[in-house]
C-alpha positions in Angstrom: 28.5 18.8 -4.6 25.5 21.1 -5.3 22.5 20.4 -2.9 20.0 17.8 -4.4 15.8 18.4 -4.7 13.2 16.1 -4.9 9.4 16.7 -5.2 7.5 13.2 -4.3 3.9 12.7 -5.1 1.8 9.8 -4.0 -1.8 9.6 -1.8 -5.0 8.7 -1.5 -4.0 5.9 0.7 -1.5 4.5 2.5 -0.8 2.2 -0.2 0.5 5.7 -2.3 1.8 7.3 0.7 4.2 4.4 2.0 6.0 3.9 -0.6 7.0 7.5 -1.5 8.1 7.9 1.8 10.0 4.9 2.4 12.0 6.1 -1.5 12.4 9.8 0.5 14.2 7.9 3.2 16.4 5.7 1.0 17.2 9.0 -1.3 17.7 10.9 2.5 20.2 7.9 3.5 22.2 7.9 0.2 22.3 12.4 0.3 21.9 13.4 3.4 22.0 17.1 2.4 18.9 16.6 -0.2 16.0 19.1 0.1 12.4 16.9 -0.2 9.0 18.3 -0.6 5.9 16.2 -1.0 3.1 17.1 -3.1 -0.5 15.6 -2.4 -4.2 15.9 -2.8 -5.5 18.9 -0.4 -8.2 16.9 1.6 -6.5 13.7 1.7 -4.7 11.4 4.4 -1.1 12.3 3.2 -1.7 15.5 4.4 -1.2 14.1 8.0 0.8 11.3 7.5 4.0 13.0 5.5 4.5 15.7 7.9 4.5 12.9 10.7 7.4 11.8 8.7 9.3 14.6 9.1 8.6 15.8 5.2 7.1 19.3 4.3 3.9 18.5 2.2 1.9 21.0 -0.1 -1.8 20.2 -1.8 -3.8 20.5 -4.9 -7.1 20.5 -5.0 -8.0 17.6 -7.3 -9.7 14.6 -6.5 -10.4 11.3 -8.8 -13.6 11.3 -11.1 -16.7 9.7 -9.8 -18.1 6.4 -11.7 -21.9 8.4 -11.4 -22.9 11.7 -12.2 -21.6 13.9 -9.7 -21.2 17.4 -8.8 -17.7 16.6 -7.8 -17.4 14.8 -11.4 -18.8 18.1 -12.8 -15.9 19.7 -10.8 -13.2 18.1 -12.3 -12.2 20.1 -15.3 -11.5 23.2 -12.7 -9.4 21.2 -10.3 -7.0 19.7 -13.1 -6.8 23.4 -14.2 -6.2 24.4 -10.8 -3.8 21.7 -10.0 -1.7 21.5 -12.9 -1.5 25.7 -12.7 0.0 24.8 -8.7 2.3 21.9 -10.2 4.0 24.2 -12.6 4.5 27.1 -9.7 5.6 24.2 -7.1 8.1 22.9 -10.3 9.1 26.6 -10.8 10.1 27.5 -7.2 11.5 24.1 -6.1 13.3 23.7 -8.8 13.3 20.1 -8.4 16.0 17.5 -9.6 13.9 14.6 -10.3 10.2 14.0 -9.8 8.5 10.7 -8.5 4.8 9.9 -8.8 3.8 6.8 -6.4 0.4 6.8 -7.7 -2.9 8.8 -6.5 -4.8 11.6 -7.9 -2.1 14.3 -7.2 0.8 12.7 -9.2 -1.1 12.8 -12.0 -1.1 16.9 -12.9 2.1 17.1 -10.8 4.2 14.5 -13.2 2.6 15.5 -16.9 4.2 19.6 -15.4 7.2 18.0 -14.9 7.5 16.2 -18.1 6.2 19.7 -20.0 9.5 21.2 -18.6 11.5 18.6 -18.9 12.5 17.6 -15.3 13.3 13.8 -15.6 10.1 11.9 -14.0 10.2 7.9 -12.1 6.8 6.3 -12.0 6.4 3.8 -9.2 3.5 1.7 -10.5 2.3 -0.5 -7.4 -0.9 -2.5 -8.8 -0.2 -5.5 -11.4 -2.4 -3.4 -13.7 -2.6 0.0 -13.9 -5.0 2.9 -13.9 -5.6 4.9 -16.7 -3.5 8.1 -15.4 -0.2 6.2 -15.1 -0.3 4.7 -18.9 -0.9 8.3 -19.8 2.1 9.4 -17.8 4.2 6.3 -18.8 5.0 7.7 -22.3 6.8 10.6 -21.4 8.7 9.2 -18.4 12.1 8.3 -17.7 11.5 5.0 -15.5 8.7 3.0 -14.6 9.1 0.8 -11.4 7.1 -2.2 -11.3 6.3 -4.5 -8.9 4.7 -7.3 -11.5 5.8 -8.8 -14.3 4.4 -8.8 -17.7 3.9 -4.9 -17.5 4.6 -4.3 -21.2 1.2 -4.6 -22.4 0.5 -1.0 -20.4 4.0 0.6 -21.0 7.1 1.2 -23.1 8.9 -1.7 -22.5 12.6 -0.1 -22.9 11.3 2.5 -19.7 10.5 -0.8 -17.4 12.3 -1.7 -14.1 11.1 -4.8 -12.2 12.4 -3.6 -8.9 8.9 -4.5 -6.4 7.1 -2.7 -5.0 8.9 0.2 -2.0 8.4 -1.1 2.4 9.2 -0.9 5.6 12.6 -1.5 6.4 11.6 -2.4 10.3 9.7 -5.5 8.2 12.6 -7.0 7.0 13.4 -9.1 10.8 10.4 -9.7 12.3 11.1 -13.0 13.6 13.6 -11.8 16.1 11.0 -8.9 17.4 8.4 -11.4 18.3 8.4 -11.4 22.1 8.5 -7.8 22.0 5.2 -7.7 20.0 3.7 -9.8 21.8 4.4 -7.9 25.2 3.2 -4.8 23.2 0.1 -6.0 21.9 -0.8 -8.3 25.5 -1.0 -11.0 23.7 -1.4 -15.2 25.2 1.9 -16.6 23.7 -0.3 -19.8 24.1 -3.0 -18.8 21.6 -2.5 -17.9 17.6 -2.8 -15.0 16.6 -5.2 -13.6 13.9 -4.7 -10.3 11.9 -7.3 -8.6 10.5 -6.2 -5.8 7.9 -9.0 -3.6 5.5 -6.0 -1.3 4.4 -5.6 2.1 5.9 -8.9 3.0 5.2 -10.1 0.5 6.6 -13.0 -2.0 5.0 -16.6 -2.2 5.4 -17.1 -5.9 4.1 -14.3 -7.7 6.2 -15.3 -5.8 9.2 -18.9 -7.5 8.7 -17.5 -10.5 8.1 -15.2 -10.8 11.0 -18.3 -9.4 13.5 -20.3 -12.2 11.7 -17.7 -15.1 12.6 -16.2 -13.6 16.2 -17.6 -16.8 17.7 -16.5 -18.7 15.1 -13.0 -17.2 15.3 -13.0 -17.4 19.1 -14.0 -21.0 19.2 -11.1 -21.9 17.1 -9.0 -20.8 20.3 -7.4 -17.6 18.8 -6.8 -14.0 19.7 -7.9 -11.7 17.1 -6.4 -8.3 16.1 -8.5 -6.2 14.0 -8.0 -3.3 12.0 -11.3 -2.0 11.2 -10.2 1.8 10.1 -11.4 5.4 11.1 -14.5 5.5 9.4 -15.8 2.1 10.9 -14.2 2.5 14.7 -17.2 3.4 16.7 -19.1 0.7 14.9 -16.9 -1.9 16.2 -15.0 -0.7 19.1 -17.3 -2.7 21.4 -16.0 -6.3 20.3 -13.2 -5.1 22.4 -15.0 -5.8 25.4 -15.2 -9.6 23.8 -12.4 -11.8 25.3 -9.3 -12.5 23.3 -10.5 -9.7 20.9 -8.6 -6.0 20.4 -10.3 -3.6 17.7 -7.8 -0.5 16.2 -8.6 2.0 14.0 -4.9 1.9 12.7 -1.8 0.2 13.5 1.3 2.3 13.8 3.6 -0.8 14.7 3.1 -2.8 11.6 6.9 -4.5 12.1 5.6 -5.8 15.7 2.1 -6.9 14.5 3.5 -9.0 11.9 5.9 -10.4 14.1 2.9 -11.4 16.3 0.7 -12.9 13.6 0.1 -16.5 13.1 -2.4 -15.9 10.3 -3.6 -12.9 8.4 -6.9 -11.8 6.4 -5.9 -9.0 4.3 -7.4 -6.7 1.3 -5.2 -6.8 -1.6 -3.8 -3.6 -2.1 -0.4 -3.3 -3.4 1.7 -2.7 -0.5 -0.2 -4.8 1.7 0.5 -7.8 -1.0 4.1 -6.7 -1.2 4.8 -6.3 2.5 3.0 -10.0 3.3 5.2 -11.7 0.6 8.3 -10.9 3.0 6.5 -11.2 5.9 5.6 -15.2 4.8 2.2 -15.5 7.0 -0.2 -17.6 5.8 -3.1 -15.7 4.2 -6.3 -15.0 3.5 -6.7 -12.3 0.7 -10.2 -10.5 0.4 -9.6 -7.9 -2.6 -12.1 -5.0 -3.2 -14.1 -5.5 -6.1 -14.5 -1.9 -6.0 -10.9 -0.2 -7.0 -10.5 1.0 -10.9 -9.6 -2.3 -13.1 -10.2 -4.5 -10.7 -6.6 -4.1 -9.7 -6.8 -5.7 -6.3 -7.7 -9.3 -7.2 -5.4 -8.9 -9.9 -2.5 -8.7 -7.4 -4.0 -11.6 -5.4 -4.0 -13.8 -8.2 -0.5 -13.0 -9.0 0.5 -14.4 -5.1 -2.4 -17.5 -5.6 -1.5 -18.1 -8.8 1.9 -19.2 -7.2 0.5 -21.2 -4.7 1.5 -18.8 -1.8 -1.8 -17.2 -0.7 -5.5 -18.2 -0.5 -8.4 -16.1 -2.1 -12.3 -15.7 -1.5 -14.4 -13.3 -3.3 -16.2 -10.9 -1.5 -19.5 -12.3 -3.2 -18.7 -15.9 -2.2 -17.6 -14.7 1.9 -21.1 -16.4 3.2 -20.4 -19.6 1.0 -17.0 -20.4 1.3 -15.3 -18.6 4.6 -15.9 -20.9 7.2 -14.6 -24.1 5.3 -11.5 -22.2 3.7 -11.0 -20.7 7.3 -11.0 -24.0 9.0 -8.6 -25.5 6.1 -5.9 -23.1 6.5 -5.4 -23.3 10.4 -6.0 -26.9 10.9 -3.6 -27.7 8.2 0.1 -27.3 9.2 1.6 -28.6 5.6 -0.8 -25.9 4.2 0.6 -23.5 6.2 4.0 -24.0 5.6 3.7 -24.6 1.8 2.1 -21.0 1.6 4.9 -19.2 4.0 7.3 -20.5 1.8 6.1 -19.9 -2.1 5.3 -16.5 -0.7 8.3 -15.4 0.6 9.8 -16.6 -2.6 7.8 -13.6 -4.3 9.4 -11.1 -1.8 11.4 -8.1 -3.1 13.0 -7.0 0.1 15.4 -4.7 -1.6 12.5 -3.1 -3.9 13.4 1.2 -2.4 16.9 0.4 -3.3 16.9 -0.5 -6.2 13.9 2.1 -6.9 16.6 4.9 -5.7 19.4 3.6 -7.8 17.0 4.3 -10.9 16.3 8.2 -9.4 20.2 8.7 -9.1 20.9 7.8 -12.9 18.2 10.4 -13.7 20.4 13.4 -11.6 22.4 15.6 -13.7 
């Protein structure tokens, strides 16, 4: 058999980046002789995190339009030129079987090249609504994975798949890894854990509100493990020195973590949502109110909806955290009822499925 290619294109954030490489791994798993090459935006974090993954990686130069006047926003019309002119040399040379778009500002120009010459293209559309660039792309693909129902508003609905949403494979047995973590993360097996997540980006709001309540949280008798991202670190690297307190910048072992994790505050993004639905911790969400369409509390409110998360607002955090807090860990029947409608919304078999689309696409 001839030797399969794939171009993959997904970044911006982890929540893009994930995802296309846990499909590269599947699609490397099924043909083992396959040729990969990921394409992603020039300045962003997938230009580190592929190549850590073993995948080679090439850029455009194209970033997302600002909501204000910008000279970056003035900038735009060259980098799409730019970047759809690198697509269509990346398509030519690679010669690629089937393309997949994961999302982010690179998939964009890279997927409408491959649709002008007519290599088949998979969308992998995370959020339960989606941004402008993937309805544009939608009409001239193949597939479009989706991780939430009722998709057919924003898409052609004889091109949707409700597969979930691509994660970690090491996710899928936590509960037998949870010494381990807590060996590897020093943790009191005595105390209950608190995970702190922002995404890999980290955010600025939770990590004021988690500084805010550290007494608070500590006088509930828990260990706290926060996540406050690379941009924030040397603001809050110092509530290390608190007891029972350990701030990262990024978590690398997110299979051990969740394995050590009693209860979690998370943002909303996509593959967080996706990856805490199989985990079943109960959970806090805190979505951005600053992402396009609103898109993170819309994926909350598909878990809350169901009765297998909680939810606060960022504008409501002052008002309501303390007494939601307090609800959730002192309620045991709470607890369980939310581990167990969530878990019920997992997808653990979401890249397989994803991949069994991409190989009825290869000709």
């Amino acid at each position: 058999m001839r030797k399969l290619k794939f171009i993959l294109s997904g970044g911006g954030t982890g929540g893009h980046i994930y995802p296309a490489i846990a499909i590269a791994n599947e699609l490397k798993t099924r043909f083992p002789d396959a040729e990969f090459l990921f394409v992603g935006s020039q300045d962003k974090m997938e230009m580190q995190k592929v190549p850590q993954s073993g995948y080679a990686i090439e850029g455009l130069w194209i970033a997302g339009l600002q909501r204000k006047l910008t000279l970056q926003n003035a900038m735009f019309p060259l980098k799409l030129v730019s970047s759809l002119l690198k697509s269509r040399k990346i398509i030519k040379k690679f010669k690629p079987d089937v393309v997949i778009g994961t999302g982010g500002f690179a998939s964009g120009p890279l997927l409408q090249t491959a649709n002008t010459l007519n290599i088949p293209t998979v969308i992998q559309e995370q959020n339960s609504y989606p941004g402008i660039t993937n309805k544009l792309l939608s009409k001239k693909a193949n597939a479009i994975c989706v991780a939430y129902e009722n998709l057919e508003q924003f898409f052609p609905k004889s091109k949707i798949v409700f597969t979930g949403n691509p994660v970690r494979q090491d996710i899928l047995d936590i509960d037998s890894k949870r010494s381990e973590a807590l060996s590897y993360f020093n943790l009191d097996e005595n105390k209950k854990t608190l995970l702190v997540i922002g995404g890999s980006l980290g955010a600025r709001r939770i990590n004021q509100l988690i500084a805010k309540e550290i007494d608070f949280l500590r006088n509930n008798n828990l260990q706290i493990i926060w996540q406050c991202g690379n941009l924030y670190m040397a603001d809050y690297k110092h509530f290390s020195e608190v007891e029972n307190v350990q701030v990262v910048s990024f978590i690398d072992r997110m299979d051990l973590i969740y394995a050590a994790a009693d209860f979690v505050i998370s943002r909303a993004g996509a593959s967080s949502v996706s990856e805490l639905c199989l985990v079943g911790k109960p959970t806090i969400f805190i979505p951005s109110p600053n992402v396009a369409e609103d898109h993170q509390t819309k994926n909350a409110k598909a878990i809350v909806d169901k009765n297998g998360a909680l939810l606060i607002k960022e504008s409501e955090l002052d008002e309501k955290f303390e007494s939601v807090f307090n609800k959730l860990i002192h309620d045991e029947n709470l607890q369980k009822s939310l581990s167990e409608n969530m878990k019920k919304l997992a997808k653990p078999n979401a890249t397989k499925d994803i991949v069994e689309q991409i190989e009825k696409l290869i000709k």
